[in-house]
C-alpha angles and dihedrals in degrees: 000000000000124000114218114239113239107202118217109260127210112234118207096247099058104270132112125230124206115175120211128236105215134178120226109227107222109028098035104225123127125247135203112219118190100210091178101056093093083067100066105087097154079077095075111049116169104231114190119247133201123260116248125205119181117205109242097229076076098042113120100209092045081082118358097197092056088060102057092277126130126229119292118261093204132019128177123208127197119242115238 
């Protein structure tokens, strides 16, 4: 069996990438690994989001029955 050849890549931020061709050893089949994925941070860049507030009026879980649900079977109080 021939094992395909996986030529070195140049990444943009300087650092070069080899996957890796390994053989599962139980089932046999071959598997790519990419060992320098961890090393892509630009991927994962945090964008910020607006905030979003709904209105409780509209909140499913203010009254539950309002929203399509049944009655509760079970509801526990707090003793005061």
């Amino acid at each position: 069996m021939r094992i395909p050849d996986f030529k070195k890549k140049q990444l943009r931020d300087g650092f070069r990438n080899v996957s890796e061709l390994r053989q599962d050893l139980v089932s046999g089949e071959w598997v790519v690994i990419a060992t320098g994925r961890a090393k892509r941070p630009h991927s994962f860049i945090k964008r910020k989001r607006d905030k979003f507030v709904q209105p409780i009026s509209e909140c499913p879980f203010e009254d539950p029955q309002a929203s399509g649900n049944g009655e509760p079977l079970l509801i526990y109080y707090e003793e005061s």
